[in-house]
Every structure is written in structure tokens, then in C-alpha cells.
Backbone and ligand atoms as CSV (ligand in chain L), in Angstrom:
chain,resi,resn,atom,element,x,y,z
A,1,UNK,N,N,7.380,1.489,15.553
A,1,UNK,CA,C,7.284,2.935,15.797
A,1,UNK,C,C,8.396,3.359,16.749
A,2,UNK,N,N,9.032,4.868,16.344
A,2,UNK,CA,C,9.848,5.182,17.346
A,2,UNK,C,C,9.220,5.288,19.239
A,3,UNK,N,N,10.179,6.115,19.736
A,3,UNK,CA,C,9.393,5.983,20.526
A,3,UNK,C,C,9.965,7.694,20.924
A,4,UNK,N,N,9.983,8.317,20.135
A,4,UNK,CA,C,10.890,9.829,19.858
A,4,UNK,C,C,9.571,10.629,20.183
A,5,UNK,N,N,9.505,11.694,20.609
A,5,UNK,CA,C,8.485,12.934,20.578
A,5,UNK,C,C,7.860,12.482,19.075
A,6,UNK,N,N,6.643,13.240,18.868
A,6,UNK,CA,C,5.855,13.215,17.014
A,6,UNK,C,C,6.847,14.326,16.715
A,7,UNK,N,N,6.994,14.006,15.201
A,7,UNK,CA,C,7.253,15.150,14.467
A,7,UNK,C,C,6.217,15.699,14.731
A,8,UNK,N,N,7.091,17.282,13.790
A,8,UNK,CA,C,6.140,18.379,13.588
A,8,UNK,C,C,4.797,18.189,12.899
A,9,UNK,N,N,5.269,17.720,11.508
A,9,UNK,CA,C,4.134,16.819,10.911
A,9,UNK,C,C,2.836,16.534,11.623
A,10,UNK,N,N,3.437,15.335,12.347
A,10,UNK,CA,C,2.392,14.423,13.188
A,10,UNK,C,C,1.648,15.309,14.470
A,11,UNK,N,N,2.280,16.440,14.614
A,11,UNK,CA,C,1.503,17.637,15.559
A,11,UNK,C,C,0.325,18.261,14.782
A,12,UNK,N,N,0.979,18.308,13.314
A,12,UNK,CA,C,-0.056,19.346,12.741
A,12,UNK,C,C,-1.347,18.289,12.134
A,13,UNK,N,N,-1.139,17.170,12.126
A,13,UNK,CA,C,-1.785,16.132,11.364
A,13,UNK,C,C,-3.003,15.826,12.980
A,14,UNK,N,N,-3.034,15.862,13.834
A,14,UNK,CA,C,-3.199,16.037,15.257
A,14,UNK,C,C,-3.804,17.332,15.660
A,15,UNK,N,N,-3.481,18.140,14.588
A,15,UNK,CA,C,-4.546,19.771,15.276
A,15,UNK,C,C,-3.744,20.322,16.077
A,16,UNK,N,N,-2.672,19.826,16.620
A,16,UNK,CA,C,-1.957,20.431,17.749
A,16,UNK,C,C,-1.495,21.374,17.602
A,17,UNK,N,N,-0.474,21.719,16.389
A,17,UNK,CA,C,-0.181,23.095,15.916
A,17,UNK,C,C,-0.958,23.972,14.861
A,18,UNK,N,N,-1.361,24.390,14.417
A,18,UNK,CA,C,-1.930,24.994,12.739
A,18,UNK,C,C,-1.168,25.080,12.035
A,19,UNK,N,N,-2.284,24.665,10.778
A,19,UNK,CA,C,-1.338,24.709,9.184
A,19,UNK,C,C,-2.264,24.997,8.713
A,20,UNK,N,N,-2.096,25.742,7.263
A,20,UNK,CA,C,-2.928,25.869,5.903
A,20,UNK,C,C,-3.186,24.499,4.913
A,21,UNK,N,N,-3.938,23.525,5.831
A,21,UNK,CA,C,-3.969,22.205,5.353
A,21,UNK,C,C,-4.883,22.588,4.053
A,22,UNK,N,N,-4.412,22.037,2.579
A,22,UNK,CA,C,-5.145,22.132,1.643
A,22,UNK,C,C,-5.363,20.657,0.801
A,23,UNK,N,N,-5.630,19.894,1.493
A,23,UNK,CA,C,-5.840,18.581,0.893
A,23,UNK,C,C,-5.232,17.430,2.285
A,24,UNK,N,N,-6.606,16.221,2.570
A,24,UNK,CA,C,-6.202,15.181,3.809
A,24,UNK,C,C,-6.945,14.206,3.081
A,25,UNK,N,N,-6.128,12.537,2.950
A,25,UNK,CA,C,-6.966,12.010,3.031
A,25,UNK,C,C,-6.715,10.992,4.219
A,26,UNK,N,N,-7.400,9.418,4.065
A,26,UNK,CA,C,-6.822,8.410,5.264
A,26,UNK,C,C,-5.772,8.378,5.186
A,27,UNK,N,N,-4.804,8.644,3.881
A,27,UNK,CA,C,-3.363,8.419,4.411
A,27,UNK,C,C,-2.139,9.478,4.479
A,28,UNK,N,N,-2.603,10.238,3.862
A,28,UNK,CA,C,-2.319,11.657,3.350
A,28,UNK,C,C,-2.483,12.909,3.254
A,29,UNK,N,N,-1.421,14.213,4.247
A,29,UNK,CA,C,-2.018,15.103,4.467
A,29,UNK,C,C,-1.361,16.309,3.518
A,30,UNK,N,N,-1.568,17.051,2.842
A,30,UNK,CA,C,-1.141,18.352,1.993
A,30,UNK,C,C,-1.074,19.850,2.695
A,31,UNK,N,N,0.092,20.555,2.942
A,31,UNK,CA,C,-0.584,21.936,3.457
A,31,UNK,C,C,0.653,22.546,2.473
A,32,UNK,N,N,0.440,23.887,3.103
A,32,UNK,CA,C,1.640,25.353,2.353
A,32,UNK,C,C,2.883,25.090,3.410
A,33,UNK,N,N,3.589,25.393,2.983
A,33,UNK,CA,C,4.762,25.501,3.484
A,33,UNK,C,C,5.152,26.786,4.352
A,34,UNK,N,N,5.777,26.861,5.578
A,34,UNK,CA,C,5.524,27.852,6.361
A,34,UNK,C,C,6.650,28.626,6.066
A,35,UNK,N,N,7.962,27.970,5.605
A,35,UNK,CA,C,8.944,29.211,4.900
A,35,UNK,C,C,9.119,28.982,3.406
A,36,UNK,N,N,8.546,29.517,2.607
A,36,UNK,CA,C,7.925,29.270,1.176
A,36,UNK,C,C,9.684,29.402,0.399
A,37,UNK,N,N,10.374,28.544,-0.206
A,37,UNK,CA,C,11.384,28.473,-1.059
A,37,UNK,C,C,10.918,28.545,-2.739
A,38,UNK,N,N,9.572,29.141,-2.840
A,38,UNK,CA,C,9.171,29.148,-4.333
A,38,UNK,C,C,7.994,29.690,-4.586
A,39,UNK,N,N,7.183,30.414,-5.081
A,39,UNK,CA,C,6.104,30.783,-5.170
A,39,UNK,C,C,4.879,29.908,-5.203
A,40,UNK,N,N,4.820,28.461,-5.584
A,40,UNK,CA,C,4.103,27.970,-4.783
A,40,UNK,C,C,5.029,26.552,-4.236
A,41,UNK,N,N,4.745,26.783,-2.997
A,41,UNK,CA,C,5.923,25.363,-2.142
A,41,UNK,C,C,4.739,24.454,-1.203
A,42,UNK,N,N,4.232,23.453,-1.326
A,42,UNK,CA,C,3.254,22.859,-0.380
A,42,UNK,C,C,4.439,21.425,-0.056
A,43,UNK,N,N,3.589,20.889,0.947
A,43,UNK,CA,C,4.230,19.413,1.292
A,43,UNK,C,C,3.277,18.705,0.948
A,44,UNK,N,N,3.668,17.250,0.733
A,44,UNK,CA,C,2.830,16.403,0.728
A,44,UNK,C,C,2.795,15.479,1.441
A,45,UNK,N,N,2.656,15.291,3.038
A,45,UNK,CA,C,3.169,14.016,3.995
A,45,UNK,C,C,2.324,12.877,4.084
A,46,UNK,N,N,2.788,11.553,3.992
A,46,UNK,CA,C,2.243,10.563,4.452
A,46,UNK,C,C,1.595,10.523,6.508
A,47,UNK,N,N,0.807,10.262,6.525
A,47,UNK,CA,C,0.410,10.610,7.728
A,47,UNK,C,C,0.856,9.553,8.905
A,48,UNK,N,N,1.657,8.436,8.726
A,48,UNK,CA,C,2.365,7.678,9.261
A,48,UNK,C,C,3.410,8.172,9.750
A,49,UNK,N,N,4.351,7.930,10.379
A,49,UNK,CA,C,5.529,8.653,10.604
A,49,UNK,C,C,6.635,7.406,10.451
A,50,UNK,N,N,6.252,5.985,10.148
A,50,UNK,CA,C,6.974,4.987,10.171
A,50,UNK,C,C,8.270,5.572,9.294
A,51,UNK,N,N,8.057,6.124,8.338
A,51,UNK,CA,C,9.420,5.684,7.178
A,51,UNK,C,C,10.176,7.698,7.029
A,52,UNK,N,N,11.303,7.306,7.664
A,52,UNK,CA,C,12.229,8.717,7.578
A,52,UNK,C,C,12.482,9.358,6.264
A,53,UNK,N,N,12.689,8.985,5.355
A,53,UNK,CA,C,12.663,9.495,4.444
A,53,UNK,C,C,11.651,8.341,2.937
A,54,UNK,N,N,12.684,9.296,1.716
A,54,UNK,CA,C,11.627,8.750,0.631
A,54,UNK,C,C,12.065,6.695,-0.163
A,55,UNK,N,N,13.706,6.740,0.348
A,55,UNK,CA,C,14.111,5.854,0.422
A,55,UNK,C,C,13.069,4.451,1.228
A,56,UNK,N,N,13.266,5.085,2.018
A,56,UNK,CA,C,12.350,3.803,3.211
A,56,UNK,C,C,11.401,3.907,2.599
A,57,UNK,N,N,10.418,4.793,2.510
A,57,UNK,CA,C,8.870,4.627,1.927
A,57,UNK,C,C,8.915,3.250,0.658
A,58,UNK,N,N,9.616,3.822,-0.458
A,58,UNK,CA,C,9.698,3.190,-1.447
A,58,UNK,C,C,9.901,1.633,-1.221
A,59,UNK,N,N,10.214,1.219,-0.388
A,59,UNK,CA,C,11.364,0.259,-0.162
A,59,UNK,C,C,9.984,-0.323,0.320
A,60,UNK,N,N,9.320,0.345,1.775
A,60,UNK,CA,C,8.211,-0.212,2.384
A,60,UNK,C,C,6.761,-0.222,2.185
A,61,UNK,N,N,6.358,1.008,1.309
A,61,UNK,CA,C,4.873,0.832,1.138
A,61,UNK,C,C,4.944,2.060,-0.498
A,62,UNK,N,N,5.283,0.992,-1.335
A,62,UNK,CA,C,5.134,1.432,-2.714
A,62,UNK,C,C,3.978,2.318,-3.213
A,63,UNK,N,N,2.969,1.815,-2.879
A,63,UNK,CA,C,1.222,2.343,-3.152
A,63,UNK,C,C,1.597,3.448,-2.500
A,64,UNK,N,N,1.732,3.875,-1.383
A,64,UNK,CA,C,1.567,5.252,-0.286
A,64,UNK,C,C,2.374,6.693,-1.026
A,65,UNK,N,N,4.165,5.663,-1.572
A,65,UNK,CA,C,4.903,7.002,-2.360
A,65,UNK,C,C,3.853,7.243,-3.186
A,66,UNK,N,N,3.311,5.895,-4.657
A,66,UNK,CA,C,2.461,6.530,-4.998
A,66,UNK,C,C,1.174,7.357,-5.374
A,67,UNK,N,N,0.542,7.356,-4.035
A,67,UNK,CA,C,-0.594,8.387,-3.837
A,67,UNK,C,C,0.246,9.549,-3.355
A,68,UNK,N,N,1.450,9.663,-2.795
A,68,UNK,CA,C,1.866,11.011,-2.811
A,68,UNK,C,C,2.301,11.685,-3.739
A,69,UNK,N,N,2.919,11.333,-4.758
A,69,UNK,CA,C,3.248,11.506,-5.944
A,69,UNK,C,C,1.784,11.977,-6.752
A,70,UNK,N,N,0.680,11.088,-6.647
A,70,UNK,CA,C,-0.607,11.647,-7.194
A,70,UNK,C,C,-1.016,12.653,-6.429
A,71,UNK,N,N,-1.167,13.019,-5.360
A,71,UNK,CA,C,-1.651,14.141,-4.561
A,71,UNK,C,C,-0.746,15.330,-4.974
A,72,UNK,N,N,0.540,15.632,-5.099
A,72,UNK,CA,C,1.394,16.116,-5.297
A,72,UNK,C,C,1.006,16.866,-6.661
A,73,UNK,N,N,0.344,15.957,-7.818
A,73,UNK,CA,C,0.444,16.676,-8.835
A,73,UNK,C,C,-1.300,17.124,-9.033
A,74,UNK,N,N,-1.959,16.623,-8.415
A,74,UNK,CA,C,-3.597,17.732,-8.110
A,74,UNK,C,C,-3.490,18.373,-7.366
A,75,UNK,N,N,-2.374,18.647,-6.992
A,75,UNK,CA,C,-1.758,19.879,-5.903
A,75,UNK,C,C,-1.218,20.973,-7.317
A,76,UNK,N,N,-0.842,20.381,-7.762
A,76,UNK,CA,C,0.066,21.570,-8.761
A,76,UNK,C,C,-1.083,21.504,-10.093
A,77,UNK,N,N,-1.819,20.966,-10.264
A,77,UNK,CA,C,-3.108,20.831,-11.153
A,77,UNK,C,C,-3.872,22.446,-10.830
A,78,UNK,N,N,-3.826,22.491,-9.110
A,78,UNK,CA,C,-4.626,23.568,-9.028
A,78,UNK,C,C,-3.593,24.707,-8.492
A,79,UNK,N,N,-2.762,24.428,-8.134
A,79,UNK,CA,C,-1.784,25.974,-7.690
A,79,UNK,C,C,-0.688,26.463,-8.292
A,80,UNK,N,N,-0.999,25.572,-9.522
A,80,UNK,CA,C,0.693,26.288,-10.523
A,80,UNK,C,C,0.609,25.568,-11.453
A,81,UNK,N,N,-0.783,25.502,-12.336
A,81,UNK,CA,C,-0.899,25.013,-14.095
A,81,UNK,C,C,-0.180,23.655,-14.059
A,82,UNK,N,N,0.199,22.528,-13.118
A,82,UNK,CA,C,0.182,21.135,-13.262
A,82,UNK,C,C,1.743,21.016,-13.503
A,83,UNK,N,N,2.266,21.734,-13.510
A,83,UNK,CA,C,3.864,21.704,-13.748
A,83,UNK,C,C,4.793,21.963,-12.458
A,84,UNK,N,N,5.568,21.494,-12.259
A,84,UNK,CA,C,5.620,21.359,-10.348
A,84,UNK,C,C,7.157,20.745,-10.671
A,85,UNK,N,N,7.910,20.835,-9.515
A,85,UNK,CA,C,9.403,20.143,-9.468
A,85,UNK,C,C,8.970,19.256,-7.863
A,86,UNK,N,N,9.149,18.295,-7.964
A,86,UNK,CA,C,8.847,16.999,-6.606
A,86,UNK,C,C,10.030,16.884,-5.578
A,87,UNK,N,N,10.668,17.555,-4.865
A,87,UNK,CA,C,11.457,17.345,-3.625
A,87,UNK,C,C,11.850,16.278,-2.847
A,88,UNK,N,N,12.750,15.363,-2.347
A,88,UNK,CA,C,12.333,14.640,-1.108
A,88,UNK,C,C,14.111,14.937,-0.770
A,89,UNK,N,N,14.162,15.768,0.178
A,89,UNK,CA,C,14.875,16.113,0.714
A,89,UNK,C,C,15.646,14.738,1.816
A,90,UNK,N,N,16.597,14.301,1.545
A,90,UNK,CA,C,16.916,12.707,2.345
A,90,UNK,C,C,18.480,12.864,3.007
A,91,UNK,N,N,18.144,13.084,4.294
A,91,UNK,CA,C,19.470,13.275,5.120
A,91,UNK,C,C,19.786,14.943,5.145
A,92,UNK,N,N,20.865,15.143,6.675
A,92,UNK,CA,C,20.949,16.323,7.190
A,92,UNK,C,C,21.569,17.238,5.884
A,93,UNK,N,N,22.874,16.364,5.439
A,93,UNK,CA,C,23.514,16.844,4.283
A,93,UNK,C,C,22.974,17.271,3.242
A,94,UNK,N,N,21.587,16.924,2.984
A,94,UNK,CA,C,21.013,17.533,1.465
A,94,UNK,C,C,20.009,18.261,2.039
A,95,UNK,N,N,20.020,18.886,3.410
A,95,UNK,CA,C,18.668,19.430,4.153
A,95,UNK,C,C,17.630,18.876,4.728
A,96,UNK,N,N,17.416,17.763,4.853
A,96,UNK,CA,C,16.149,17.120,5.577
A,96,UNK,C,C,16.343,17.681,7.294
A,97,UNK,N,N,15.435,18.298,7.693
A,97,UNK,CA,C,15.351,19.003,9.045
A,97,UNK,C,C,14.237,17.526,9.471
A,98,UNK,N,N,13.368,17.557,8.660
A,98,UNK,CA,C,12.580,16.496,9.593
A,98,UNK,C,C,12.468,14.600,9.000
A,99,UNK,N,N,12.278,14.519,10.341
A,99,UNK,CA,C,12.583,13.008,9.459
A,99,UNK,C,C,11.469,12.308,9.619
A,100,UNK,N,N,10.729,13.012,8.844
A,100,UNK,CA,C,9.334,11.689,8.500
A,100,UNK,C,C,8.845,12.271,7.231
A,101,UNK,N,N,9.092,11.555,6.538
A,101,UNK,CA,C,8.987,11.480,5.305
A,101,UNK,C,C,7.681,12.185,4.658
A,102,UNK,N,N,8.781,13.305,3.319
A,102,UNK,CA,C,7.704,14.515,3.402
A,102,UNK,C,C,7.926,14.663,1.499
A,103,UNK,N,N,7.086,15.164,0.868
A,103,UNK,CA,C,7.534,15.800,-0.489
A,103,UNK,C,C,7.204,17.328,-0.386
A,104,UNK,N,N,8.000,17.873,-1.183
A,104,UNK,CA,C,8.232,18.844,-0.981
A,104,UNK,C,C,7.391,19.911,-2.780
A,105,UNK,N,N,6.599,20.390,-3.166
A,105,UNK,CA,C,6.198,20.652,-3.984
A,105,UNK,C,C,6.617,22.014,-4.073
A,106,UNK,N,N,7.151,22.303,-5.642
A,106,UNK,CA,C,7.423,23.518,-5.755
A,106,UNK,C,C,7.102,23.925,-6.833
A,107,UNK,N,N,6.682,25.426,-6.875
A,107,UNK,CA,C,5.995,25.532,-8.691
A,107,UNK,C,C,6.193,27.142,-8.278
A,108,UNK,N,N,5.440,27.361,-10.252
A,108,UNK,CA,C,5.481,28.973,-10.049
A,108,UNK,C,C,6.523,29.712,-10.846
A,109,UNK,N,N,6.804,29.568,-11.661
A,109,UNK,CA,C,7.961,30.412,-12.259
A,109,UNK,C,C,9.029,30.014,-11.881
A,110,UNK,N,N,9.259,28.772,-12.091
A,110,UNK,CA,C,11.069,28.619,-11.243
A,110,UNK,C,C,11.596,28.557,-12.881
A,111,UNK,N,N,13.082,28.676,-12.388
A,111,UNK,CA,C,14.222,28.743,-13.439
A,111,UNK,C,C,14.579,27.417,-13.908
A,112,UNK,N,N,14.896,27.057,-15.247
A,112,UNK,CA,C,15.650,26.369,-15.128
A,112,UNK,C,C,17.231,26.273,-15.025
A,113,UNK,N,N,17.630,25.478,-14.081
A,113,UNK,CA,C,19.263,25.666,-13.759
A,113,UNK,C,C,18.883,25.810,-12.119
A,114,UNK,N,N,17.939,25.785,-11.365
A,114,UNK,CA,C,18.073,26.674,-9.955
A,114,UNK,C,C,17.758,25.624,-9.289
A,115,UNK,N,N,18.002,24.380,-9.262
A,115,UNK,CA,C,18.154,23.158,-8.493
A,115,UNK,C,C,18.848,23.248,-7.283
A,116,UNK,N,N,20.206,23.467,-8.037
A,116,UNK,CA,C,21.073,22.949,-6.142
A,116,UNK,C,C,21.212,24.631,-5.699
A,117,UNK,N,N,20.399,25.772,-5.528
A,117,UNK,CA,C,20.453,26.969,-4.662
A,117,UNK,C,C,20.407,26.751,-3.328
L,1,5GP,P1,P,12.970,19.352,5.081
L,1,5GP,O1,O,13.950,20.444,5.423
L,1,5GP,O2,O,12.942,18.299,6.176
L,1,5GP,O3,O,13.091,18.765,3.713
L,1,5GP,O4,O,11.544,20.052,5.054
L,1,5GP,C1,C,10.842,20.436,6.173
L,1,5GP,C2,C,9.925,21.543,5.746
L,1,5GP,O5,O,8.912,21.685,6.716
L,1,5GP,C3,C,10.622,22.914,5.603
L,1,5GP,O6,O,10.447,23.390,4.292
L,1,5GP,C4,C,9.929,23.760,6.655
L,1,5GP,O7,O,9.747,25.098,6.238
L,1,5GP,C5,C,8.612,23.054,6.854
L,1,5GP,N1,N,8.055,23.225,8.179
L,1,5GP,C6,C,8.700,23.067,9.366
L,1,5GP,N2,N,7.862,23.311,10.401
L,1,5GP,C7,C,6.661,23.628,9.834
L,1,5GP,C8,C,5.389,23.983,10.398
L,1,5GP,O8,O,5.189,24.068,11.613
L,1,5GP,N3,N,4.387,24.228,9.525
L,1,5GP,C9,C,4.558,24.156,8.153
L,1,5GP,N4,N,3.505,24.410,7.387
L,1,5GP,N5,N,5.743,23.816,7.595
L,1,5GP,C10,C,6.787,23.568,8.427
């Protein structure tokens, strides 16, 4: 474990800040996204903070990407007809603001072609 302040994440996973948490389990927490890039945008975080991005996860606890990957899509099962685009934003350069490893769910009428906006 670092030994860095918690992410934001790990504040809200903690009660410390509020979120519109819509799905927790033991390993896994789901909320809305607080600056919405899509009509429906939720996260899907592992509640660990060990692995910075989706790279490391994969690499370190295979099962965990995939219960996020499953949470991710009974996320979009119920907030955007099961059809969803999956995010993992990895490094400053492609946008990752936080570094504990997050998916990023987006649904809702998106375009196709509107990837790299
Ligand atoms: P990244 O840029 O690292 O891929 O994604 C971080 C995401 O976390 C952003 O989409 C940002 O809007 C979201 N975010 C940052 N702080 C908070 C917060 O306090 N609450 C919620 N719900 N989302 C947050």
C-alpha cells in the first residue's frame, strides 16, 4: 500500500465525502459520476486502492477486473438498455486524474465516431 493521502474514491467508499452510490459490494463500489461526460456516465471502482490503473489490475487480480466488468454491465442493464461503452482511462496523457483504478461507464445515446472528443 502507498502511503499517499486515500484517493477520492477511497473517501467516498469511507462515507467521508458523498456520492450517489448505486451499487457496493465486498469488493466493489458503483456511483454517478459527478461531471457527467454522457447521459448516463457511472464508475465502477474496485474498493482496494492497490492497483493505479486497469493495466495493473489485470496483471494482479484477474477475477476483481472481472466482477467490474460484470457490475459495469448490470449497471447499464438498468440505466441505458445494456449497451454501454467501458472506459479505463490509464495515465495523465489519456486523462486519468485519479489513480486508483476506476471504469468509467458511459451510455445513452452516444454517437458513433465520438471516442477520442
Ligand atoms: P479519470 O479522469 O481519472 O479517468 O476519472 C475520474 C472521474 O472521477 C472523473 O470523471 C470525475 O468527474 C470523477 N470524480 C472526481 N471526483 C469525484 C467525486 O468526488 N465524486 C464523484 N461521484 N465523481 C468524482
Amino acid at each position: 500500500m502507498s502511503t499517499a493521502e486515500p484517493s477520492v474514491f477511497s473517501r467516498i467508499i469511507a462515507r467521508e465525502i458523498p456520492a450517489e452510490v448505486l451499487f457496493e459490494s465486498d469488493s466493489v463500489i458503483a456511483l454517478r459520476d459527478i461531471a457527467p461526460q454522457a447521459p448516463v456516465h457511472l464508475l465502477v471502482v474496485p474498493k482496494t486502492e492497490q492497483y493505479r490503473n486497469v493495466s495493473e489490475l489485470a496483471a494482479g487480480d484477474p477475477t476483481l477486473l472481472a466482477e467490474v466488468v460484470a457490475t459495469a454491465q448490470k449497471l447499464a442493464d438498468v440505466h441505458c438498455g445494456g449497451e454501454y461503452r467501458l472506459v479505463f482511462n490509464t495515465g495523465e496523457s489519456a486523462g486519468q486524474t485519479v489513480f486508483h483504478v476506476h471504469a468509467h461507464v458511459l451510455g445513452g445515446g452516444l454517437e458513433e465516431g465520438s471516442l477520442g472528443d
